[in-house]
Structure formats: C-alpha cells, structure tokens
C-alpha positions in Angstrom: -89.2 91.0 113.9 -91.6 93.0 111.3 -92.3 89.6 109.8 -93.3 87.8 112.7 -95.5 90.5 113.8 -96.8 90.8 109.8 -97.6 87.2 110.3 -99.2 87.8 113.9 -101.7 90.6 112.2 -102.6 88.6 108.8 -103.8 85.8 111.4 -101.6 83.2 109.9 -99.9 82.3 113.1 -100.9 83.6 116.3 -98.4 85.5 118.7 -98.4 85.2 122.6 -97.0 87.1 125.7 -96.8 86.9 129.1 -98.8 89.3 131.6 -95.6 90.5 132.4 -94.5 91.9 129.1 -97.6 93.6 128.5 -96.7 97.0 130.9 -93.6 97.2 128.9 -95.5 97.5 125.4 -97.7 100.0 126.8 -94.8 102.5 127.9 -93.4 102.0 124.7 -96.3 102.4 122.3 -97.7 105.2 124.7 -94.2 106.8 124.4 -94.4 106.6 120.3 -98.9 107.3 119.7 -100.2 108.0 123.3 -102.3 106.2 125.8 -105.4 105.5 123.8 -103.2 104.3 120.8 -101.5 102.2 123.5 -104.2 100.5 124.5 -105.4 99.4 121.4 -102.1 98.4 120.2 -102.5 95.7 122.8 -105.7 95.2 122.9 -105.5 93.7 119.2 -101.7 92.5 118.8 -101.3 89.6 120.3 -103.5 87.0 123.3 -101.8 87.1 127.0 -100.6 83.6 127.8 -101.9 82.7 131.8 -99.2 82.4 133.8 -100.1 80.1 137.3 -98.2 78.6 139.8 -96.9 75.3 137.4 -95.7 77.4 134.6 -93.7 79.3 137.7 -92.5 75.8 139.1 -91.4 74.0 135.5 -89.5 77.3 134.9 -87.4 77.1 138.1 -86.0 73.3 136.9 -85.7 74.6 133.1 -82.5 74.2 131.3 -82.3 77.4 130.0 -80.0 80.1 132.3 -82.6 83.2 132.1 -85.3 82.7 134.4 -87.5 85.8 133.4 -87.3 83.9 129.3 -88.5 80.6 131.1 -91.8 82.1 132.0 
C-alpha cells in the first residue's frame, strides 16, 4: 500500500476515491495529526471520483458480490 500511495504523491499515476471514502480518511488522519493535518491530508492525496446516478445503476448489475467496492 506505501507504494501505491509513493506513486500517488511522486505524480506518476494518479489515485482516486469515492466521496464516500473520504469521511473515513478524515477520522483516521484526524485521529493520528488532528483536524487541520486532516484536512490537508485530503486536500492533497488523492482527486474525488463523481459519483451520479449511472455509476449507482451499472453497480447494481455488476458482477462483482460487494456492492459498496462497485461504486
């Protein structure tokens, strides 16, 4: 995991998350450095993918058995 994120920060590839996923980074890393840390963290990590109603609808006929990884 270090080394995708090491590749995320040296701009080599670029890392996305859902919306979602974001208030769980922030407990986390305000847990660890505090809110202002927190926000930063996020702020400069990674871009928040857009989640709309056809990401939503192509998730609930996905293969894959977790719905929450589908989005």
């Amino acid at each position: 995991m270090r080394n995708l994120f090491n590749l995320i920060d040296r701009k080599i590839i670029e890392g996305y998350i859902t919306a979602s996923t974001v208030t769980d980074i922030y407990h986390i890393s305000k847990k660890e450095k505090g809110h202002n840390s927190a926000l930063q963290f996020i702020e400069h990590l990674i871009e928040v993918v857009d989640v709309d109603k056809k990401v939503i609808l192509k998730s609930l006929i996905s293969k894959l058995n977790n719905f929450k990884d589908t989005i």
